[in-house]
N, C-alpha and C positions, 0 to 999 in steps of 0.2 A: 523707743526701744533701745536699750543698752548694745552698745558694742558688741557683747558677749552675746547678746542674744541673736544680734543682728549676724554676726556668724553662725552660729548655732542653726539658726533659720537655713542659712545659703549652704553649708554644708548639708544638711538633709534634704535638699530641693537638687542640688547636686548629683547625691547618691541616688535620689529617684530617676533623676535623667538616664544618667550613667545606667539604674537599672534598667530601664525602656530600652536605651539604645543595646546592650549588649543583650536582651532577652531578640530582639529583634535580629540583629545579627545572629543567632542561635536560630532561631526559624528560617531565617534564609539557610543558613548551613544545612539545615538537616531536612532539608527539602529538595532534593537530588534532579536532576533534567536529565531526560532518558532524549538522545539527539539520534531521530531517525530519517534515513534518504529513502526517497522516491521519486517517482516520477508523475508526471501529469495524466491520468486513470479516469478521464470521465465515461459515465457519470459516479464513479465510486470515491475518489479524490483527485484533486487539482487544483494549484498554488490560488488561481482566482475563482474557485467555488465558496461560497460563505461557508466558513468557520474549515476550510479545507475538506469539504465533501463527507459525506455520512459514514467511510472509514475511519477518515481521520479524528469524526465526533467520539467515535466509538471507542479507538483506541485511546486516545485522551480522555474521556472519562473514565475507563477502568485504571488508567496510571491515576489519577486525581484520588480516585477510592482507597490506593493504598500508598499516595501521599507523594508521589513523583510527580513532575510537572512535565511535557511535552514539548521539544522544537522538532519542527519539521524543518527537512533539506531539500528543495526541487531542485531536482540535476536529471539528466538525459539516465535512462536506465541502467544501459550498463555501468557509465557512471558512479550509480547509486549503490549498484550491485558490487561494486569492486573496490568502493572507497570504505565501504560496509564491509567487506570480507578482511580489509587491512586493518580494521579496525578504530579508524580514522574516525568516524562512526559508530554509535551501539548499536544499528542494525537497518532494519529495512520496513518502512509503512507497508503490508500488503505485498504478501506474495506466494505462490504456490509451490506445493511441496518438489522436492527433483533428487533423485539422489545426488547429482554431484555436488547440489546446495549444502548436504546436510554435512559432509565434511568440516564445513565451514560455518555453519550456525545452528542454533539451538531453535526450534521452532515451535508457537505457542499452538495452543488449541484454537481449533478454527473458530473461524465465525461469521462466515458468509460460504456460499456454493455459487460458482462458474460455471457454464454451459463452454465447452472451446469447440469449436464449431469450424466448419470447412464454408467460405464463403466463394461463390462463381459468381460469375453477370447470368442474370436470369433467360431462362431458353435453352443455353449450354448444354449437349448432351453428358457433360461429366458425371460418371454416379462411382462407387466405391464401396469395398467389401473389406479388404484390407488395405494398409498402406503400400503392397505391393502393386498395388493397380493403381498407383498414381506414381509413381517411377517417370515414366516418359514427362510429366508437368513440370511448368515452372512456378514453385509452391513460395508465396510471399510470405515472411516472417520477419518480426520485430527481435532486433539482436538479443541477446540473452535474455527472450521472454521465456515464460512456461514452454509455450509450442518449439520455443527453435528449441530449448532443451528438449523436449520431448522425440522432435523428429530428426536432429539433425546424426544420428548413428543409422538410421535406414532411407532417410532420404536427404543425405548432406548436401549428394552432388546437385539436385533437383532444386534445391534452396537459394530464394532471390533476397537478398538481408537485408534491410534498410532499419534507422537509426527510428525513427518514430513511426506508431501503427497507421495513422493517414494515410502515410505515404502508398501505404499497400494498396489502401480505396482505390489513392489517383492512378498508380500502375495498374491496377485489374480493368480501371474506366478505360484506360487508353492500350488495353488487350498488350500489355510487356511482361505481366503474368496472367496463366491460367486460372489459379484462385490463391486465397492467401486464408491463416489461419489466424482466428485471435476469440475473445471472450465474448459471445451475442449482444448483451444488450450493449456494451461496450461499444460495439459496430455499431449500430443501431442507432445509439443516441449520436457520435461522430456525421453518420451519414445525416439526423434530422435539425442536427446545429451547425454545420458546417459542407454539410452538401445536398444541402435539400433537395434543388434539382435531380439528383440520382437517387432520389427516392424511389424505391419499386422497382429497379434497373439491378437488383443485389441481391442475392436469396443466400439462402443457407444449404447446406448439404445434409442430407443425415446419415445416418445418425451422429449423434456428437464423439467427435473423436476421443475427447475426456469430460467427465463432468470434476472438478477440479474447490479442493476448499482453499481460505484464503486467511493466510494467516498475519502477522508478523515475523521477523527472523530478528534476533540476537547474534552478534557475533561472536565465535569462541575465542575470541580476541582481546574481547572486553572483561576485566576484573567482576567477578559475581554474575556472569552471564547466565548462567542455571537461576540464580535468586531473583534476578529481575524478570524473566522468564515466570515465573513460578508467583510471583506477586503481581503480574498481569492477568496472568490465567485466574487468579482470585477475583482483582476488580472484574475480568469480566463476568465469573461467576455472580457476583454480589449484582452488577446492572442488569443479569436475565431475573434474578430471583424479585429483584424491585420494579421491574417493569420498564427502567429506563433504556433498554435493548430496543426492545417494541419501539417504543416511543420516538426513541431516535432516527428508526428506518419508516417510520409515519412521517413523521416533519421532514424529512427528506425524499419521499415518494416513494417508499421504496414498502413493499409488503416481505415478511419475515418468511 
């Protein structure tokens, strides 16, 4: 092969590299990471659930369908809630609507339903009509969850706050509260992987104080917050219409 050719060769081998490398750079650009905080949610999500729990399946493939990619942040809730509201954060894995939230975040179309449930040690004559007849209790709540939103303008004084929902179990076992509020099966699965023992010692209250949906939150913090929003609510549209919703809450045990 001639010189001339021999160049002619290495220059076009060249130019194709060059082209690979910068089409590839190009897809990585234009394939955005949506960076959302939460917290540890079994059994709906949790940093050591496979593939982050059948929330975080859900929310990740609806971003995937319109072409974002997914990190998850495990931080202590408030945490999550606060480093989310500064914008530190695009938003929040999972969470229930509240008005003082909406201030601060744009929130997608649900897609899961909550039971928020009054929990006693079983036997207790506690029963309840309105939140007024629970005034005199010492009412257990997870810091800026749903429930402490919800209750703490009529039963602030009543409210015993701790940093994670367990804690609430072991304080009602050892009667430091009268009962504590949070999302059923959520209780349920906590008490059958981490306190089995107190199984049957835990009841529920009725009726449920909220029946609550579950969304993600964006913050209005974040550049395009409305558009990413709005290209979520699509992929999830797109994984009920193909079946991959179903599917995901079946491989995960969970019925739709």
């Amino acid at each position: 092969m001639s010189i001339f050719g021999y160049l002619l060769t290495t220059t076009a081998l060249m130019t194709v590299l060059v082209f690979f490398s910068a089409a590839e750079e190009i897809e990585v650009a234009e394939t955005p990471t949506i960076v959302l905080a939460t917290s540890d949610w079994e059994p709906y999500y949790a940093e050591k659930l496979a593939s982050g729990g059948v929330v975080t399946e859900i929310v990740r493939t609806a971003f995937q369908r319109m072409g974002y990619k997914l990190e998850v942040k495990w931080l202590p809730w408030a945490r999550a809630i606060n480093t989310a509201k500064a914008g530190y954060y695009d938003g929040v894995l999972g969470a229930w609507y509240t008005e003082d939230r909406e201030q601060f975040f744009n929130y997608s179309k649900p897609f899961l339903k909550n039971d928020i449930v009054f929990f006693k040690l079983k036997g207790e004559p506690i029963t309840y009509t309105s939140l007024l007849d629970l005034k005199s209790y010492r009412v257990g709540v997870t810091r800026n969850s749903g429930p402490h939103e919800l209750l703490k303008r009529e039963l602030n004084e009543s409210l015993d706050i701790v940093v994670k929902a367990d804690l609430n179990i072991k304080k009602l076992m050892a009667k430091r509260i009268d009962f504590f509020v949070d999302e059923s099966l959520g209780v349920q699965y906590m008490i059958n992987t981490q306190f089995p023992e107190w199984r049957g010692a835990i009841e529920a209250l009725e009726p449920p104080l909220q029946v609550n949906n579950l969304h993600i939150m964006i913050s209005k913090r974040v550049d395009n917050n409305q558009k990413i929003i709005n290209d979520f609510n699509e992929g999830l549209q797109l994984i009920y219409l193909d079946g991959t919703f179903e599917n995901l809450l079946k491989e995960n045990g969970f019925n739709e």
